[in-house]
KEGUBA-408322 format. One record per atom (N, C-alpha, C): x, y, z. Coordinates in steps of 0.05 Angstrom, whole numbers, padded with zeros to 5 digits, always signed. Each point is the difference from the previous one (the first is absolute). Layout:
XYZ ...
***
This chain:
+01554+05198+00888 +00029+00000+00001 +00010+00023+00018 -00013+00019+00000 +00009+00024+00013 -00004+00001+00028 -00020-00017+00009 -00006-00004+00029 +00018-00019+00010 +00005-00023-00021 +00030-00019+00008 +00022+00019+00016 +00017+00013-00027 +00012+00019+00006 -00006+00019+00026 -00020+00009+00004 -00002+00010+00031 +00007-00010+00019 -00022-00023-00005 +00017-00020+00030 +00021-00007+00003 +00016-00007-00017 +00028-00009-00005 +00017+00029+00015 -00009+00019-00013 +00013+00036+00008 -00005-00008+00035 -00025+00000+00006 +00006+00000+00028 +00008-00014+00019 -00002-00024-00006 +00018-00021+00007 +00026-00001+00013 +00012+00011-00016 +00025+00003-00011 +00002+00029+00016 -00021+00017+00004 +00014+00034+00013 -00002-00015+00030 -00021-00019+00008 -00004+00003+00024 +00015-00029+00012 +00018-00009-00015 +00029-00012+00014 +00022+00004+00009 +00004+00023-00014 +00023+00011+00004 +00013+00002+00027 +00019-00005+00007 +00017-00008+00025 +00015+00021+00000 -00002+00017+00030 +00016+00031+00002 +00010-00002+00031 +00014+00023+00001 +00021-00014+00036 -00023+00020+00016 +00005-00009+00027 -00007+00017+00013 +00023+00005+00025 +00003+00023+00006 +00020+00005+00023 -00019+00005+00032 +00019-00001+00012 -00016+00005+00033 +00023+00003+00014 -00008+00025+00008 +00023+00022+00019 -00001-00008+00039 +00015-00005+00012 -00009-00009+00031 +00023+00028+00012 -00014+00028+00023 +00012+00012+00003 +00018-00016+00026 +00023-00012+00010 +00013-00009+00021 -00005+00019+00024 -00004+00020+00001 +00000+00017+00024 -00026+00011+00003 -00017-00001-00018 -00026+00008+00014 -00017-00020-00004 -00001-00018-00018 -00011-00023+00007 -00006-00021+00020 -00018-00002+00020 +00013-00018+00035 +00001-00021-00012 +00009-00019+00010 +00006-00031+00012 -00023-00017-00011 -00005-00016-00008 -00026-00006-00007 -00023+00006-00023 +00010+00028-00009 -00012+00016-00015 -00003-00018-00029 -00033+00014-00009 -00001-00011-00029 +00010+00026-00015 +00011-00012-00025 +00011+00018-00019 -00024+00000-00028 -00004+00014-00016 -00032-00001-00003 -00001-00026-00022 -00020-00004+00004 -00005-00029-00019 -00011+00000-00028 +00023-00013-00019 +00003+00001-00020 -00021-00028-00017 -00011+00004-00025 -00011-00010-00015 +00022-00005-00024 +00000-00031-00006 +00021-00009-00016 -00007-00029-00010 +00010+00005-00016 -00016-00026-00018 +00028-00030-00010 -00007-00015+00010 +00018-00023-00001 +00028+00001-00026 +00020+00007+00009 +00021-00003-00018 +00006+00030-00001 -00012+00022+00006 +00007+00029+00008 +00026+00009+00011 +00013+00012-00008 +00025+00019+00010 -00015+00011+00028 +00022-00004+00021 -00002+00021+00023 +00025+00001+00009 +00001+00025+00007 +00025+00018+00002 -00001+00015+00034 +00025-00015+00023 -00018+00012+00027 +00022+00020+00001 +00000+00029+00019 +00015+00014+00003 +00000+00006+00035 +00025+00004+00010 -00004+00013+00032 +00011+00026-00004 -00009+00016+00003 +00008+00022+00015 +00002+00023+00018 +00009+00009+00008 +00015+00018+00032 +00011-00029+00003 +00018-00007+00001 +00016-00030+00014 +00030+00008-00004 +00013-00013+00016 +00030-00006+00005 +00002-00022-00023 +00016+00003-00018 +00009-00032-00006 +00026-00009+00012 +00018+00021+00003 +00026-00020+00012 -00013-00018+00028 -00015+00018+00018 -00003-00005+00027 -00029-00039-00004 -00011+00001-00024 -00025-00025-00002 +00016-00014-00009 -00022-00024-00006 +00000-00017-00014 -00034-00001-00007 -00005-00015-00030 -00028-00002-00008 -00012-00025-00015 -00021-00003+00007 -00010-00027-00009 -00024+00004-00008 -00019-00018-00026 -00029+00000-00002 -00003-00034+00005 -00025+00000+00020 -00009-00030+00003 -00023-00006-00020 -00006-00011-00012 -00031-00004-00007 -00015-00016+00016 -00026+00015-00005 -00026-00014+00009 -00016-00011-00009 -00008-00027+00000 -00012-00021-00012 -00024-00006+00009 -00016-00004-00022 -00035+00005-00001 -00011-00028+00021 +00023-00010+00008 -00015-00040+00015 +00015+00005+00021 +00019+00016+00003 -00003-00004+00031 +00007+00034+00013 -00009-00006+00029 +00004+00023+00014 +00026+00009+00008 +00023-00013+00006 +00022+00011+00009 +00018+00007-00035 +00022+00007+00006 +00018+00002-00030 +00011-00022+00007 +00012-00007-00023 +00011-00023-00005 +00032+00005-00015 +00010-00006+00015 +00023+00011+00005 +00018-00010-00027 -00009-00032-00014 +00013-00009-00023 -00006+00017-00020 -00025+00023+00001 +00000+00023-00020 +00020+00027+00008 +00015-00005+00024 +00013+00033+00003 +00027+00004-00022 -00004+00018-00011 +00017+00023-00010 +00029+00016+00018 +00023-00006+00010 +00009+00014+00018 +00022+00017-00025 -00003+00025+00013 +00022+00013-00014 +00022+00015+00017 +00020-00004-00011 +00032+00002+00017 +00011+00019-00001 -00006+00018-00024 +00010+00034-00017 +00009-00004-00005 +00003-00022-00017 +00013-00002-00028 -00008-00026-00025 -00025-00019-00001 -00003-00008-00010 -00019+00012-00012 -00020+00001+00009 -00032+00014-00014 -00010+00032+00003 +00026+00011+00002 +00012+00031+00006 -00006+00021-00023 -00014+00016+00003 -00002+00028-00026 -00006+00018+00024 +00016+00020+00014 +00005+00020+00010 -00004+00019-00010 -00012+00022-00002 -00002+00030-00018 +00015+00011+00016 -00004+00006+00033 +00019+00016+00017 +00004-00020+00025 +00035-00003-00009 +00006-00014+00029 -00002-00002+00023 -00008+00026+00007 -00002+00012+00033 -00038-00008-00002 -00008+00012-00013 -00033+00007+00003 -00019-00017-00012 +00001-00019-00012 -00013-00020-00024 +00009-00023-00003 -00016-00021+00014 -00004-00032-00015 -00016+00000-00017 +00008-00017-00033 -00017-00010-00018 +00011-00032+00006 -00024-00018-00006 +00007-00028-00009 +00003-00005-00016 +00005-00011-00010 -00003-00018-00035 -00024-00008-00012 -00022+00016-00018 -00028-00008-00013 +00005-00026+00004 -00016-00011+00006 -00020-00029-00004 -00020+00002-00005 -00010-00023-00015 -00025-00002-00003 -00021-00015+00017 -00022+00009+00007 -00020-00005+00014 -00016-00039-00004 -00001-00004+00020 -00010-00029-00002 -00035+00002+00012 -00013-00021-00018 -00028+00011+00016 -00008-00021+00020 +00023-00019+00001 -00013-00012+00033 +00015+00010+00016 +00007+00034+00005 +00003+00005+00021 -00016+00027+00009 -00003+00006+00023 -00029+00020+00006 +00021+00028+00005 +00020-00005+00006 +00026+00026+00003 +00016-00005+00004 +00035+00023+00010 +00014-00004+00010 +00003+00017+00021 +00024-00014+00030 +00007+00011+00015 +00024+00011-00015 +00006+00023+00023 +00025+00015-00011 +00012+00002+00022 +00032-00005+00004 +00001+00002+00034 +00034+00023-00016 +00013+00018+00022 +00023+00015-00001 -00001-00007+00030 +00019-00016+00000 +00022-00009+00033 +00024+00018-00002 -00002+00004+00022 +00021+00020+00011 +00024-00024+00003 +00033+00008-00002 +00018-00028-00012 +00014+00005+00026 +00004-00022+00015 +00005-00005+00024 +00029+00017+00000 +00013+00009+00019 +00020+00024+00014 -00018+00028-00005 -00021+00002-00020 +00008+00030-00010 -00031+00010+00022 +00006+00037-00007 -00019+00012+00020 -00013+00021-00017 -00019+00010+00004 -00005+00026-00022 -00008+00022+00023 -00003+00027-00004 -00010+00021+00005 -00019+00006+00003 -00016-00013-00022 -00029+00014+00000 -00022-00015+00019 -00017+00003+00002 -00010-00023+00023 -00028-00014-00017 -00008+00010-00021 -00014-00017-00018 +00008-00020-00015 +00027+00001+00004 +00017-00013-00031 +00007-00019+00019 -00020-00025+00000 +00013-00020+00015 -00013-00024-00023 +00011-00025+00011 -00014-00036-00005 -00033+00009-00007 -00001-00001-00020 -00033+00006-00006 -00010-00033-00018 -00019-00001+00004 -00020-00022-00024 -00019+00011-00013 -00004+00003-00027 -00024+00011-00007 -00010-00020-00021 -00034+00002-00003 -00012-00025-00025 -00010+00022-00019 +00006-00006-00027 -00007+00009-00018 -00029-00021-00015 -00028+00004+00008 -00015-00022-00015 -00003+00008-00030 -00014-00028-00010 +00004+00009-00023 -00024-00015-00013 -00013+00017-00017 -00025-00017-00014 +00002-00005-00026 +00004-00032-00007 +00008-00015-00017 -00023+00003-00020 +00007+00023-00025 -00024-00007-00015 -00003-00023-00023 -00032-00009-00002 +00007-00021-00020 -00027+00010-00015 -00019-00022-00008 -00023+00001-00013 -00031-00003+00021 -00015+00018-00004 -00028+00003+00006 -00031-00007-00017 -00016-00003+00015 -00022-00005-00016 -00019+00005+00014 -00030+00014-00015 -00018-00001+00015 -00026+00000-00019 -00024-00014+00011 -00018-00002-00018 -00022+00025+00006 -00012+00005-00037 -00023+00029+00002 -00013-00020-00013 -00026+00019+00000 -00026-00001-00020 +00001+00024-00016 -00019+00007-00023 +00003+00022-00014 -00016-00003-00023 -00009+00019-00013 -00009+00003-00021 +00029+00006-00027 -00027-00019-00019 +00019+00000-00022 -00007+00012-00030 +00002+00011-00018 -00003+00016-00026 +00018-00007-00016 -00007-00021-00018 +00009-00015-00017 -00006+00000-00027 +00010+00001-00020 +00006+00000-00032 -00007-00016-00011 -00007-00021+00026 -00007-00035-00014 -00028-00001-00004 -00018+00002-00028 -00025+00007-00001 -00013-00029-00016 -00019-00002+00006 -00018-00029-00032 -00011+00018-00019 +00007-00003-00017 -00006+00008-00026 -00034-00007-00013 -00008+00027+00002 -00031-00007-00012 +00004-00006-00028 -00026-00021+00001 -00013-00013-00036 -00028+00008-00001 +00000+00001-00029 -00033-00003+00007 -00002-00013-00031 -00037+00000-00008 +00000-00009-00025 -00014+00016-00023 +00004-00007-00018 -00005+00019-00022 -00004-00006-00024 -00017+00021-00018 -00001-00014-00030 +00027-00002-00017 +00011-00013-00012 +00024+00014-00010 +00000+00013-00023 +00019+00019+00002 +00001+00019-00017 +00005-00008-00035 -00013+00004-00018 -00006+00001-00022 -00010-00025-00014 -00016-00013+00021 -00001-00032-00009 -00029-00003-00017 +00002-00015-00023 -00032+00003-00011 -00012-00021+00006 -00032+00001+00002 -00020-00020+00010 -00021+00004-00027 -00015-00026+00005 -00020-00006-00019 -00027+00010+00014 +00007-00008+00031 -00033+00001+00007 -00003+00022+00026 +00032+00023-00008 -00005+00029+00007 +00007-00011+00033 +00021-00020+00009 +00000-00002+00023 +00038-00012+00005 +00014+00029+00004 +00022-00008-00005 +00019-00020+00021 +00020-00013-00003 +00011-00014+00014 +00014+00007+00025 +00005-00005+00023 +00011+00002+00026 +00012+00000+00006 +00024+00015-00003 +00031+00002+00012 +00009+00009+00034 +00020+00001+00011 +00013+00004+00029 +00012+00028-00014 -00002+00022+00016 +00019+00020+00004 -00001+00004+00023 +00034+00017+00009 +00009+00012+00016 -00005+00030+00006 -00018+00014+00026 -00002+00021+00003 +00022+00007+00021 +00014+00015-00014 +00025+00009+00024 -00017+00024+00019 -00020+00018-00016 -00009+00027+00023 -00013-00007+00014 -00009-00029+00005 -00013-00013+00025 +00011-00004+00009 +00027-00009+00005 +00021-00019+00022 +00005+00023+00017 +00003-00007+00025 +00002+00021+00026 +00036+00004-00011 +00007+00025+00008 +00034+00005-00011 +00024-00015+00032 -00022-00006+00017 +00014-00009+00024 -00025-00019+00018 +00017-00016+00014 -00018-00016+00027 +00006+00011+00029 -00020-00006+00009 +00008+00010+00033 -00005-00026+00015 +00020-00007+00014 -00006-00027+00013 +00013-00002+00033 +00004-00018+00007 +00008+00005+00026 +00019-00028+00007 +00022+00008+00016 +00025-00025+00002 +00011+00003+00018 +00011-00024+00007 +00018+00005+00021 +00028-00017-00005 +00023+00036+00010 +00032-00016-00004 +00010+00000+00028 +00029-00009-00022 +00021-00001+00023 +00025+00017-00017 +00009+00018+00025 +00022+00016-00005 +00018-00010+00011 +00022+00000-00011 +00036+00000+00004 +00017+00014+00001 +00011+00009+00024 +00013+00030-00001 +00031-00016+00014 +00016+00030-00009 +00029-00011+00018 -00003+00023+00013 +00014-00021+00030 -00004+00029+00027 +00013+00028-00008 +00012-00006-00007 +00026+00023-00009 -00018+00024-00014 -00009-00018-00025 -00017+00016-00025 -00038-00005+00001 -00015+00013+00022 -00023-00010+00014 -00019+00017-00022 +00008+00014-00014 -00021+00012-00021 -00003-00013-00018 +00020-00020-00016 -00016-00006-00022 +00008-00035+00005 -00028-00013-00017 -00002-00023+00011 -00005-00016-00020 +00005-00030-00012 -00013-00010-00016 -00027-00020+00005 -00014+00002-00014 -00032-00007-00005 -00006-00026-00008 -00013-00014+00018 -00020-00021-00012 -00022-00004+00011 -00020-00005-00018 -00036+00005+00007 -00016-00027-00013 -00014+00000+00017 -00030-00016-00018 -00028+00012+00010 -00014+00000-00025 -00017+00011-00004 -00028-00023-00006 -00030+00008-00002 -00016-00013-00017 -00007+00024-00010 -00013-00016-00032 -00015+00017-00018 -00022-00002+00003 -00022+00024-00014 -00022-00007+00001 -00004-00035-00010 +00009-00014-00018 +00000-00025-00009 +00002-00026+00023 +00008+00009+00028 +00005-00020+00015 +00028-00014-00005 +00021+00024-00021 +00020-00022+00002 +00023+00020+00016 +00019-00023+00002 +00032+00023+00011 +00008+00010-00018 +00014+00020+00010 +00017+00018-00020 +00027+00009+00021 +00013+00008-00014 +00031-00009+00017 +00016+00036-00006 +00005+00017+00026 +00015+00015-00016 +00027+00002+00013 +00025+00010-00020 +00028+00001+00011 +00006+00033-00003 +00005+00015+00009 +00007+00025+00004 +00023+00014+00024 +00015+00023-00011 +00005+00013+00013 -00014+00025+00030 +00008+00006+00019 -00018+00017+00018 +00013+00017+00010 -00001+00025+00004 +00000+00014+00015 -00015+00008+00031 +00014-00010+00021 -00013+00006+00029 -00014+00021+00015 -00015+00008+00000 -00011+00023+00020 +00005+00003+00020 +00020+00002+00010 +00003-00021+00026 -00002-00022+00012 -00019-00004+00035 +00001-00023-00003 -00035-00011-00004 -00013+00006-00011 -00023+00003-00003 -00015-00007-00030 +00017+00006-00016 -00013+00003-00032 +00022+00007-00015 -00007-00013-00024 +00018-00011-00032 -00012+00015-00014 +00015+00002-00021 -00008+00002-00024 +00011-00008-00030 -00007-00015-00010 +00006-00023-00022 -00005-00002-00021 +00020+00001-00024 +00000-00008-00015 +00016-00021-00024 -00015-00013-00018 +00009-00030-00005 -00027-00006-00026 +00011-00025+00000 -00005-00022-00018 -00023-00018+00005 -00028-00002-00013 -00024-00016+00015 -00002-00022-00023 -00002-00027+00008 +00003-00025-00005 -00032-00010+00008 -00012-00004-00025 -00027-00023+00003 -00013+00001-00027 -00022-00010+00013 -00027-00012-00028 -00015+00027-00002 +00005-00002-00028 -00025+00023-00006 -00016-00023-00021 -00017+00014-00018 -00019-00022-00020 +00012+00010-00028 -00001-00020-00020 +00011+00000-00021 -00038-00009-00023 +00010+00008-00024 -00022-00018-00018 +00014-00017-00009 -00020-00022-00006 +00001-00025-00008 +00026+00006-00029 +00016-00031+00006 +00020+00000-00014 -00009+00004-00026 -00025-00022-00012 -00004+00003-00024 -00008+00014-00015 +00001+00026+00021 -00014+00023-00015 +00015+00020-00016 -00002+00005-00022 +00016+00027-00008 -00029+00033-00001 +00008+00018+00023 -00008+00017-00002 -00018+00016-00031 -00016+00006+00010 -00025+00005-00026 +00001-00016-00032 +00020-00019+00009 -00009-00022-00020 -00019-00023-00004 +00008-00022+00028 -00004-00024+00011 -00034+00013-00001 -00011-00018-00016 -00034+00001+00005 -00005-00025+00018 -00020+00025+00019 -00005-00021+00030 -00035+00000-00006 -00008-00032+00009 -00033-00006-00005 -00008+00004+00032 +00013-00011+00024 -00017+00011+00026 +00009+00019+00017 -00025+00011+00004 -00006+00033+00006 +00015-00001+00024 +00000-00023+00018 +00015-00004+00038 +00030-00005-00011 +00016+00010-00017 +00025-00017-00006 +00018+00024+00019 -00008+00017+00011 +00016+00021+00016 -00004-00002+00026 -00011-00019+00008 -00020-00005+00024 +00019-00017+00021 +00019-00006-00015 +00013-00015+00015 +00039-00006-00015 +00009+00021+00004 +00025+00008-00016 +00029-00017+00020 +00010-00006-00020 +00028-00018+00011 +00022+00024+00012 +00028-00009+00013 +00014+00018+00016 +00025-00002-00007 +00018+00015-00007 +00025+00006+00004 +00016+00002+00024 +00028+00000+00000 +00003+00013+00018 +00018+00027-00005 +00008+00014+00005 +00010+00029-00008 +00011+00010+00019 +00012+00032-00004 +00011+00017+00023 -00004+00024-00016 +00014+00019+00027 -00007+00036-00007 +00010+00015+00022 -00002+00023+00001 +00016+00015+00024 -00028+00001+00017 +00014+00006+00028 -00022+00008+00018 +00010+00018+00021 -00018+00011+00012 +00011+00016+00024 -00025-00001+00033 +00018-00002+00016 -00012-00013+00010 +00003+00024+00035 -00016+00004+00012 +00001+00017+00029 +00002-00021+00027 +00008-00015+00005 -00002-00013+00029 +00008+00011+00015 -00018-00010+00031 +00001+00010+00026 +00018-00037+00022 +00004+00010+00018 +00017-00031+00010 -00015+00000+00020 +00004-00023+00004 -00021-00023+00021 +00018-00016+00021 +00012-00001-00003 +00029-00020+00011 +00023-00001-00019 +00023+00005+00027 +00024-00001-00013 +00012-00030+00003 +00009-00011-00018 -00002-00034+00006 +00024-00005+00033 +00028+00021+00002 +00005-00007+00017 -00012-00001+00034 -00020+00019-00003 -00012-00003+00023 -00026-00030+00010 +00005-00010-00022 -00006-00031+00002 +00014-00009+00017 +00026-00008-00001 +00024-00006+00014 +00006+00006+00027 +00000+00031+00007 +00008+00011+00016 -00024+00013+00027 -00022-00004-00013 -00026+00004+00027 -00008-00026+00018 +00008-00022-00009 -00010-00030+00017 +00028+00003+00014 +00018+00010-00002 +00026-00006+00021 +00004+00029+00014 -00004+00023-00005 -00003+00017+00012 +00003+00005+00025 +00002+00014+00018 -00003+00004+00031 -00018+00027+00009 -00020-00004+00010 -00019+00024+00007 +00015+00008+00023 -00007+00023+00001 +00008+00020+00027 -00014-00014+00022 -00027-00022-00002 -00007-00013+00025 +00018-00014+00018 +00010-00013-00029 +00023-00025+00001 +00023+00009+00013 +00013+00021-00009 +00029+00019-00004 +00001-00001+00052 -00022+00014+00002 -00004+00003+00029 -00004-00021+00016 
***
C-alpha cells in the first residue's frame, strides 16, 4: 500500500504544469536571433516579454511553428494591435503578451516587433527585427536496462521428520513435513531486464517494469519505482511477482503423516510477491530505435 501511495505521490509531483517566461532584448538581440530555448510541456503557461523597445513607435506579433511543415503558417498567427493581448509593465520600455499556453505540435515561435509605418526611431538597433524562440516539447521517455536483482521472493525449505511426541510399537516413529525457516536464503539474486518511463521534464525518477527468470525456469514480473543515475544506470525499487514452491495442499505441517521418502522431490508452486531492489545498467534507449534508421550522417549532411 505504501508503494501505491508513492507512485501515486510522484505521479502527481511530476505533472504539475508551471509557466515559463522568455525575455527577447529588442536592441541587442540581431535580426534573426534565437532567444534561448525553452523546455515546456504540452498545455504549459508561457509568458513572452520584449525589452529595450519602443512600444508607441512597434507593433508585435507571435507566429507559431509547426512540427509538418517548414514555412509558418500563417492560419496559426497571433497579431497584436496594443490593445487586445496587451500587459505592459512600462510603456516606453516593455512588451508583455498575454500567457498562452504551449501546443506540442509546434517546434516554436517567431516573434517579429515591426516598426509602424510613418514612425522613425533614434537608435539604430531598434529597428523591424524577427526572432525564433525554439522550444522542446516535453512528453514521455523510455529506455531499456539489464540489471541485477535482490529479492524477498524466496521457496520455502521442507524437510522430513519424526514427529514430535508420537508413540510407536516397533520403536519406529511416524513421518511428518516441517518447515526450516534458518535454511531459506533471506534474499535471491537474479538477473532481469526492464523498461523505464520517465517524463522529460522529471528525468530522475521513473516508473518500472521487468521480467525476470527464476532459478525454476519460470517468469517473474517486477513493477517498481527508480531512481536514474543519469543516463547510464537505475536504481529500483518495487514489487516481485512469481512462483515460488508451496507443500502439498493436503498437508498440515508436522501433523499430516507422509509414507514416501521422495514426497519433497518434487513440490507444487504458488504464485506470490515481495519487495525487491534491483541495480540496472541501460542498453538502449527505446527512442533511439526510431531516430538512428532516419538520421543524417555528416557523410550524408556534405
Amino acid at each position: 500500500m505504501k508503494l501505491f501511495l508513492l507512485l501515486v505521490l510522484t505521479f502527481f509531483c511530476t505533472n504539475i504544469v508551471a509557466e515559463e517566461t522568455v525575455q527577447i532584448d529588442h536592441l541587442n538581440l540581431p535580426d534573426g536571433g534565437y532567444a534561448t530555448k525553452v523546455k515546456l510541456n504540452h498545455g504549459e503557461e508561457i509568458t513572452i516579454t520584449i525589452t529595450n523597445t519602443e512600444v508607441e513607435h512597434f507593433m508585435y506579433e507571435i507566429v507559431n511553428v509547426d512540427f509538418h511543415s517548414e514555412e509558418v503558417e500563417n492560419a496559426n498567427k497571433v497579431k497584436i494591435d496594443g490593445t487586445s493581448l496587451m500587459r505592459v509593465e512600462n510603456p516606453t520600455k516593455k512588451w508583455t503578451f498575454e500567457t498562452f499556453m504551449h501546443h506540442k505540435r509546434f517546434q516554436g515561435y517567431l516573434v517579429k516587433a515591426t516598426l509602424k509605418p510613418g514612425y522613425m526611431t533614434n537608435v539604430k538597433d531598434l529597428k523591424t527585427k524577427t526572432w525564433y524562440i525554439p522550444v522542446n516539447t516535453l512528453g514521455w521517455s523510455s529506455e531499456f536496462h539489464g540489471g541485477f536483482v535482490i529479492s524477498r521472493l524466496v521457496d520455502p525449505v521442507f524437510f522430513v521428520g519424526d514427529k514430535t511426541g508420537a508413540n510407536s510399537a516397533n520403536n519406529s516413529p511416524p513421518q511428518v513435513i516441517y518447515r526450516n525457516e534458518d535454511a531459506e536464503n533471506w534474499a535471491n539474486l537474479n538477473a532481469a531486464g526492464f523498461i523505464h518511463v520517465f517524463k522529460d521534464n522529471h528525468p530522475n525518477w521513473a516508473y518500472t517494469f521487468g521480467l525476470g527468470i527464476n532459478e525454476n525456469a519460470s517468469t517473474n514480473y517486477l513493477l517498481g519505482l527508480t531512481y536514474r543515475l543519469g543516463e547510464k544506470a537505475a536504481v529500483t525499487v518495487g514489487y516481485h511477482l512469481g512462483k515460488i514452491k508451496r507443500k502439498p495442499s493436503e498437508v498440515v505441517l508436522g501433523e499430516t503423516e507422509v509414507q514416501d521418502a521422495n514426497v519433497l522431490n518434487d513440490l507444487p508452486s504458488k504464485n506470490d510477491g515481495n519487495a525487491f531492489f534491483s541495480i540496472s545498467y541501460r542498453f538502449i534507449k527505446i527512442g533511439d530505435l526510431f531516430q538512428k534508421p532516419f538520421s543524417i550522417t555528416d557523410q550524408e549532411k556534405e
